[in-house]
N, C-alpha and C positions, 0 to 999 in steps of 0.2 A: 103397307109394310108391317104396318105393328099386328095387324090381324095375322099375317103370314107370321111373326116368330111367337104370337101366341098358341097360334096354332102346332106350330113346333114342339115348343115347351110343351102341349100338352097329349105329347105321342106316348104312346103305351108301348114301350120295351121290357119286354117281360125275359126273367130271369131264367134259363132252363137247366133242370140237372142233367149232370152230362155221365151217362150211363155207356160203356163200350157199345152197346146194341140194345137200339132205342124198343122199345114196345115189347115187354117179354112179359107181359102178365097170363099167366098160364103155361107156361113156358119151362119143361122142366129143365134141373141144374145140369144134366148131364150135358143136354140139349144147347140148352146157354156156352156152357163152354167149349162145346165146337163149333160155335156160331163165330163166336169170340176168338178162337185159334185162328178159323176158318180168314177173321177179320183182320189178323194179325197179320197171318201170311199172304194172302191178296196182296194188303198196304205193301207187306215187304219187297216182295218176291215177283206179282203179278198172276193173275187166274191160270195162266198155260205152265207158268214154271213152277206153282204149286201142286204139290201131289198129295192125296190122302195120309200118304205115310209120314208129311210133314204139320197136314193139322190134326193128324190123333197123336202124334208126340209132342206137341204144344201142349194139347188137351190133357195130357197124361192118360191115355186110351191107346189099346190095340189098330192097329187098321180094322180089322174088322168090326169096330166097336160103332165105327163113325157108321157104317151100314143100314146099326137099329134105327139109329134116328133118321138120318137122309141117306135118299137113293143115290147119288151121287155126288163131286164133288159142284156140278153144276147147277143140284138141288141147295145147295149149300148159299152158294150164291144170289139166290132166285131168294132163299128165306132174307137176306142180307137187304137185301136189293128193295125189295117191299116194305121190310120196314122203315127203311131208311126214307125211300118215298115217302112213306104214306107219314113219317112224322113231321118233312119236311114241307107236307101237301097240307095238314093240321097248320103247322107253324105259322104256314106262308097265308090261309083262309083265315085263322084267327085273326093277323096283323091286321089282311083288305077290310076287317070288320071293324076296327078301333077306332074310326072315326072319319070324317072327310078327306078326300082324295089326298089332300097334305100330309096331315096325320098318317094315314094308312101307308101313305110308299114308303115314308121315311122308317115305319114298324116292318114294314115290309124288308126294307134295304139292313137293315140293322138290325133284327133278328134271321135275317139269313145270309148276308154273311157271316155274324157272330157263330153261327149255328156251322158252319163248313169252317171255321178255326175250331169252335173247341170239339166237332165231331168230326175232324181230317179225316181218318182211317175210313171210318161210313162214308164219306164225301167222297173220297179219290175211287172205294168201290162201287158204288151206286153210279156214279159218271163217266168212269174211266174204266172199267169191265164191263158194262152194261150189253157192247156190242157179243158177248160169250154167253148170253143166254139164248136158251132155244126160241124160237117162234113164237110158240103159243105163252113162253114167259115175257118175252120182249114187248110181246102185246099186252099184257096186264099191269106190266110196269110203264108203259106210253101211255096208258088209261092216267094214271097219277103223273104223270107230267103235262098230259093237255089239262087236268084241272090245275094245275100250278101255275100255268099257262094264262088259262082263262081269268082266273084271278088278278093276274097282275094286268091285264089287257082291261079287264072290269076297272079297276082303279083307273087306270090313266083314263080309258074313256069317259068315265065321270068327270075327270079334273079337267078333261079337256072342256065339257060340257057348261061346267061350272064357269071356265075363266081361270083356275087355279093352274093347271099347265098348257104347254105352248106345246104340241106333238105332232109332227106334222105324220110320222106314222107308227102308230099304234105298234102293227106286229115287229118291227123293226128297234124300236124301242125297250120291247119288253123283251128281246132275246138280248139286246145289250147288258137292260139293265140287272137280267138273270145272269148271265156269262163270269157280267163282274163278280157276284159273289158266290157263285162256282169253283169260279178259276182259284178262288181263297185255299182251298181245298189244296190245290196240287203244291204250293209254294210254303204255306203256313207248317210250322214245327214248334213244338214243344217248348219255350225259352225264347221265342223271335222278341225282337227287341220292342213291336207292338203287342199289346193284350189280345186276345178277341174282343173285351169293351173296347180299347180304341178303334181296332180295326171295324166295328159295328158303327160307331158314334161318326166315323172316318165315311165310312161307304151310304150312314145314312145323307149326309149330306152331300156326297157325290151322287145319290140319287135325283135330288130335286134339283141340284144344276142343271143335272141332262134334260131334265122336262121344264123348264125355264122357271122354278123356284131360283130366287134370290134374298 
């Protein structure tokens, strides 16, 4: 027992700045803020009942303006959508690295669902419009959820191997234990009566219940 809370104690939850739309290096400003409209009005409204003519009047832009940069409004979504993956595919790789299969789930469980509180709007569209991309977008964005996937399946399989958790199945587990802090996403708002540090510090230790940490 005393090895399992030092091991605890000694998890690596890493602080991230919370940017509307994660990854823009290179990224010009016009571009940014119709990502950012773009993100607004999804979160609001939903991808089918948003229309161009409502994320160029966020953006302070003509309709035609949203044109130069994306080809459509589903191009829009597909930029959204990738980034969002691929920082929460960073996020969630970094955590499974911090250290032994204890360590790692609970950076795991608590920096993401920290990360789907303090980035709801990225979270609810990345998850919850994802089925409005085209085919060949839908498939580059599943490329970033089988390694998010595989990640968390890596950790338990280690801790299984170890002695560290009790799992009787793997794939079954890790869509649990992803789901939970997903679903943060849909319910989480601005003011809720938890932080995103409780609700992290909260989910990390309903992580290791599930796979038989005590």
């Amino acid at each position: 027992m005393t090895d399992g809370i030092r091991l605890r104690i000694g998890a690596r939850v890493r602080t991230y700045d919370v940017h509307a739309i994660p990854l823009t290096e290179g990224v010009t400003e016009t571009a940014l803020r119709l990502m950012e409209a773009a993100a607004d009005a999804f979160s609001d409204k939903g991808f089918h009942a948003t229309t161009t003519r409502d994320i160029a009047g966020r953006a302070g832009l003509s309709p035609a303006g949203v044109y130069v940069h994306f080809a459509s409004k589903e191009a829009l979504l597909y930029s959204i959508c990738m980034r969002g993956h691929t920082a929460a595919r960073d996020m969630i790789v970094d955590a499974a690295a911090s250290g032994p299969p204890t360590v790692a789930l609970e950076a795991i469980m608590t920096n993401f669902s920290r990360w789907h509180a303090e980035q709801y709007r990225i979270g609810r569209i990345v998850q919850y419009e994802f089925g409005h991309l085209t085919p060949g977008h839908r498939e580059s964005v599943l490329a970033l959820r089988k390694e998010i996937d595989a990640a968390v399946r890596a950790v338990l399989a280690e801790g299984n191997a170890r002695g560290e958790f009790q799992v009787d199945s793997i794939a079954d587990t890790t869509l649990a234990l992803l789901s939970l802090c997903i679903d943060v996403a849909r319910w989480y708002q601005p003011g809720s009566k938890r932080t995103p540090e409780e609700i992290g510090a909260t989910y990390g230790r309903l992580g290791l219940r599930l796979v038989g940490v005590t």
